[in-house]
N, C-alpha and C positions, 0 to 999 in steps of 0.2 A: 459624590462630594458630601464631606461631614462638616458641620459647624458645632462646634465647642468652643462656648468663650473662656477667656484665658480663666486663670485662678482668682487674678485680682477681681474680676468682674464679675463673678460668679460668686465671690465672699461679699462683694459690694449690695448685690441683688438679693442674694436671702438674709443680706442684716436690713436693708431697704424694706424687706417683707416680713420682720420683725422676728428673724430665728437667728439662734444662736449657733455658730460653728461650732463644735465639741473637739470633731476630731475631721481628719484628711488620711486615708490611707491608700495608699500608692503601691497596685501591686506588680510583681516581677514575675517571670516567666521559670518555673525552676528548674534546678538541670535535674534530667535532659527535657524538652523541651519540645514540639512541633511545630512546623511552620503555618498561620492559617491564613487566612483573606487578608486580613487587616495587619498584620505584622508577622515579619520573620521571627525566627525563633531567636536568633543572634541577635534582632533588635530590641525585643520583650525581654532578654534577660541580662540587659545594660542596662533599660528606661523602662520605667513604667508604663504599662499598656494599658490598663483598666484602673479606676479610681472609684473609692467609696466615702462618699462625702456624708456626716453623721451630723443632721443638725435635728433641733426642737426650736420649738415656739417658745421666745422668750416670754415669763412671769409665770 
């Protein structure tokens, strides 16, 4: 079992911890593609599989 909280809770919580979002990059499976543990290959190159959140400490 994995717990990832949604996007809105997880922008809530590092502006709460006083960092600034920059950026959200959401990445995709490219073709072609292999299947691993955690997602198909068919599903990783519909939806984003892995995410890179780019924050700093605001001031």
């Amino acid at each position: 079992m994995e717990f990832v909280l949604p996007h809105g809770e997880m922008l809530r919580l590092l502006r709460a911890c006083g960092f600034v979002v920059e950026d959200l990059i959401e990445i995709q499976a490219p073709q072609p593609a292999r299947d691993y543990a955690e997602v198909s290959a068919d599903w990783a190159q519909q939806w984003p599989s892995e995410e890179i959140w780019k924050a700093r400490l605001a001031g």
